[in-house]
N, C-alpha and C positions, 0 to 999 in steps of 0.2 A: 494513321500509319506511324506515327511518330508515336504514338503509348505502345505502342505493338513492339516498335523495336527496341525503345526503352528497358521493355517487361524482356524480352529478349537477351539484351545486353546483362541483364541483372539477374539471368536466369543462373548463373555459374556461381557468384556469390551465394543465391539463395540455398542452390544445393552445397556449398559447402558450409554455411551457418547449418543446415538440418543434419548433416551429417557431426560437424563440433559438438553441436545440442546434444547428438545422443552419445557421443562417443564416450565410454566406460573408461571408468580406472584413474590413475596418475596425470596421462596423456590427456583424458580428456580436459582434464580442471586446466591443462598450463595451455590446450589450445585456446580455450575458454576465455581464460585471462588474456593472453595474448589477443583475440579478438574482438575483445570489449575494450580491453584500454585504451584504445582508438577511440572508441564511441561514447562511453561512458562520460557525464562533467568531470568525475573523479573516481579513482580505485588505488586503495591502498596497498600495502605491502599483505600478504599472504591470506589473500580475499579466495574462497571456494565460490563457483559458482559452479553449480551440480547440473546432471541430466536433465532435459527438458525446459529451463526456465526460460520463460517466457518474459523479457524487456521494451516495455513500451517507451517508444522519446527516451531515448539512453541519452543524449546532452542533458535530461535534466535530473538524473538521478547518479546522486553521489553513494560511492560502498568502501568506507574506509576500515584501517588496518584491521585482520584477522575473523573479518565478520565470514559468514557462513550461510550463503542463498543454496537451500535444501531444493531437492528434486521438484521439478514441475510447480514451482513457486511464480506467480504472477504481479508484475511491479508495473503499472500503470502509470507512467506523468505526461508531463504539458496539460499547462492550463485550457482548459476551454475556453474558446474564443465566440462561441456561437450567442445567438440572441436568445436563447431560451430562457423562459420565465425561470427565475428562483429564487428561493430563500438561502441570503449568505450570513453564515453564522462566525461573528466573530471570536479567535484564538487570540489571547493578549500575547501568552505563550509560547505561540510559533515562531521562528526565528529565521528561516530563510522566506523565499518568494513562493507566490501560489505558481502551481502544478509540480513544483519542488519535491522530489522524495531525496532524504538525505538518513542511511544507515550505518551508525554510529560501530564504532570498536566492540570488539568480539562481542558481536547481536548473531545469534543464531536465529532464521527465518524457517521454521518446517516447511516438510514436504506440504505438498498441495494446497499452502496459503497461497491470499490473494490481496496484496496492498493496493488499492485506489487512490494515488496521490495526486490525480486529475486538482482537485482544492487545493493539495501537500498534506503531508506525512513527513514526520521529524522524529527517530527515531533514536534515541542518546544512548552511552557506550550503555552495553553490560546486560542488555536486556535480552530478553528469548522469548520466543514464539513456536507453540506447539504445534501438530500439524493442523491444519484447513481452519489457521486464524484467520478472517475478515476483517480489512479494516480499508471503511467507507469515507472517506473523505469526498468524496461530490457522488451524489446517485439520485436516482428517480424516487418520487413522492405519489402518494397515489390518488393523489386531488391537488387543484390550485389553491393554496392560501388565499390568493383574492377573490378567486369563484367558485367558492366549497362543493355549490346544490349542479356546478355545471360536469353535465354530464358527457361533453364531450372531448374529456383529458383524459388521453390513457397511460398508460403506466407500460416503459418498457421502450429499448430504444429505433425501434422502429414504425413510430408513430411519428408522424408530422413533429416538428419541431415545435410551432405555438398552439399545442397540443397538448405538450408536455412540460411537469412541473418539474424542477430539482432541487435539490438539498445540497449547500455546498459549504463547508467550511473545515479549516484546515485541524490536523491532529498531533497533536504534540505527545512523546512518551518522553517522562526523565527517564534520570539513569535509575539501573538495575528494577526495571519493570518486566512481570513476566506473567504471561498470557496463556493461559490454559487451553484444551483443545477445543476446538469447534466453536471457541468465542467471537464475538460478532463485534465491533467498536463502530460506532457512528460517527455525522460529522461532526463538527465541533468541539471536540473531546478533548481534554488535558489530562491524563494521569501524571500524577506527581511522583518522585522518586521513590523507591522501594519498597514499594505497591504491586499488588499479587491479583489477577482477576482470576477465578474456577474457571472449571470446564461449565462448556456450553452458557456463558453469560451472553446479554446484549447491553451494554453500554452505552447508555444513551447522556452522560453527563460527566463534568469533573470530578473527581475526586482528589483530596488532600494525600499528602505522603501517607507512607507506611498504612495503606489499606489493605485490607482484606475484602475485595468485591464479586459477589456472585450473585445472581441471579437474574429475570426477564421480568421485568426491566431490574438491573444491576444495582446490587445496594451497599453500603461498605457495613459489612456484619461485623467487623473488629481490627484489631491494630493484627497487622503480618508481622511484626517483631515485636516480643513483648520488651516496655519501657519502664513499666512499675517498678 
């Protein structure tokens, strides 16, 4: 009886966050703001948070000055707290706490991406993101590192918990990093400052400044600014 009237009591909120969500135009960005800044750890001076975005654990994610969360954009934190097996990849790099997402000064997010900062995600000023960039900092594995031949781990989160494997480690961008469309970044990741990844890469490693990264699996093909 008591979740019943809870879910009850919270029904009026919820329809007025769906109703903020979508609301168009001027109005909707300043109800927006106005209703995250409550929730949010931090939000800076002339932050856009567009139709549909979708905020997970807003205590744990910071959106400071001029940055830009595009339509239907997915932001994931809090750390996992569960016992499930995993492999944790260490970031020297990362500079806040795990499940930490922290979006730096005018970082544009496109539409339809999805940041996974359940590990964290540290995004520095000046970078941008195309639309339906992915970026994995904790996700499922599709075998156990410990028990490779066992076949009874599945992949996918509705499987038993000591069932399933995960990959978990945090992701660091410097500044002025920019992300092509339909890129994929895994966990444990450090791109170094003003460093370029293509469309449709998956990134499964660091790379040094001023790269130029494309490809499955991502490779740095040349310097993004020439220095000769």
């Amino acid at each position: 009886m008591n979740n019943r009237i809870k879910k009850l009591l919270n029904l009026p909120l919820d329809i007025w966050l769906l109703f903020i969500s979508y609301l168009p135009g001027p109005l909707g960005f300043r109800f927006r703001y106005n209703y995250w800044k409550k929730r949010l750890k931090y939000i800076g001076k002339n932050v856009k948070i567009d139709q549909g975005v979708y905020l997970q654990n807003p205590k744990f994610i910071s959106l400071d000055d001029n940055c830009w969360i595009d339509k239907y954009v997915i932001i994931l934190a809090g750390h996992d707290q569960s016992q499930r097996p995993r492999r944790y990849i260490q970031n020297k790099a990362f500079p806040i706490k795990k499940g930490s997402v922290h979006i730096g000064k005018s970082v544009h997010i496109g539409p339809y991406s999805l940041i996974s900062g359940i590990g964290g995600v540290f995004i520095s000023d000046e970078c941008g993101f195309s639309s339906g960039v992915k970026v994995y900092s904790f996700s499922n594995h599709f075998r156990s590192d410990d028990l490779p031949s066992d076949k009874h781990f599945h992949f996918g989160p509705l499987a038993e918990k000591e069932r399933t494997f995960m990959i978990e480690g945090p992701i660091f961008f410097d500044k002025n990093v920019g992300v092509a469309l339909n890129s994929v970044i895994l966990p444990g990741v450090s791109i170094k400052r003003d460093s370029f990844i293509m469309i449709n890469s998956v990134v499964t490693k660091t790379f040094e400044e001023n790269s130029l990264i494309s490809g499955n699996p991502a490779e740095r093909i040349k310097e993004r600014y020439n220095t000769g």
